[in-house]
C-alpha positions in Angstrom: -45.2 -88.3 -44.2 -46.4 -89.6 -47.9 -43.5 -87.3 -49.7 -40.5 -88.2 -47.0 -37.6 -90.7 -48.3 -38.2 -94.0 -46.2 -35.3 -94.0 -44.1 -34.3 -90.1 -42.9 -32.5 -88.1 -40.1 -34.2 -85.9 -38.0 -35.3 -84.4 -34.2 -37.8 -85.8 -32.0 -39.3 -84.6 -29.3 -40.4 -87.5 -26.3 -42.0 -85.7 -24.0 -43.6 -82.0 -23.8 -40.9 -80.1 -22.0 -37.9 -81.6 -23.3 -35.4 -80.6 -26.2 -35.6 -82.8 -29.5 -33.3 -85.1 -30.0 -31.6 -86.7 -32.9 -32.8 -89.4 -34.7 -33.2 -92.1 -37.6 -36.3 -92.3 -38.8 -37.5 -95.5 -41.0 -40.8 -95.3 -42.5 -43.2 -98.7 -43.6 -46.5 -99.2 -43.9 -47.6 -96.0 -42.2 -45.8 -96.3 -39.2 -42.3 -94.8 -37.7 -39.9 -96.6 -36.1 -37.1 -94.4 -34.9 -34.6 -95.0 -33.3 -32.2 -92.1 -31.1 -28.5 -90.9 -31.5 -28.5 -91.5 -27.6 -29.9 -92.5 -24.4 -33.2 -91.0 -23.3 -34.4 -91.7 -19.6 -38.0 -92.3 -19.5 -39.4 -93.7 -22.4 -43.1 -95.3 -22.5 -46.3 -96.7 -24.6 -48.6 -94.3 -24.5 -46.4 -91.0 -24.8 -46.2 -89.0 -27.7 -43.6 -88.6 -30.2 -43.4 -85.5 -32.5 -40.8 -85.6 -35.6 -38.9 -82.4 -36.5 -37.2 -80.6 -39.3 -36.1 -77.9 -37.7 -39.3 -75.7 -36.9 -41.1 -77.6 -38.9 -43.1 -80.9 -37.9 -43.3 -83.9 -40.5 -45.2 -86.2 -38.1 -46.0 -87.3 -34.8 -47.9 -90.6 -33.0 -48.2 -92.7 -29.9 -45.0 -94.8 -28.5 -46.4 -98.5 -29.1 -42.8 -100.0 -27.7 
């Protein structure tokens, strides 16, 4: 995530089967906070979240909040 713009738009994916969504993405101090066009039902610690662009991935962690 080192070359990305601090603050971007992109897709995220929440859980394994569903569709990314879109998203705001703010980088600091090696962490993502990002923050969804829209409502998503289910959201937890402990899940995974996977950032798109397009096919490709730029990043991905654990949901701490």
């Amino acid at each position: 995530l080192a070359e990305l713009p601090p603050r971007f738009d992109a897709h995220v994916q929440l859980r394994h089967r569903s569709a990314p969504v879109p998203a705001h993405v703010t980088l600091t101090e090696g962490r993502a906070r990002i923050e969804l066009d829209g409502p998503f039902v289910g959201v937890a610690p402990g899940q995974a979240a996977v950032i798109y662009d397009g096919p490709r991935v730029l990043g991905g962690g654990w949901i701490t909040a």
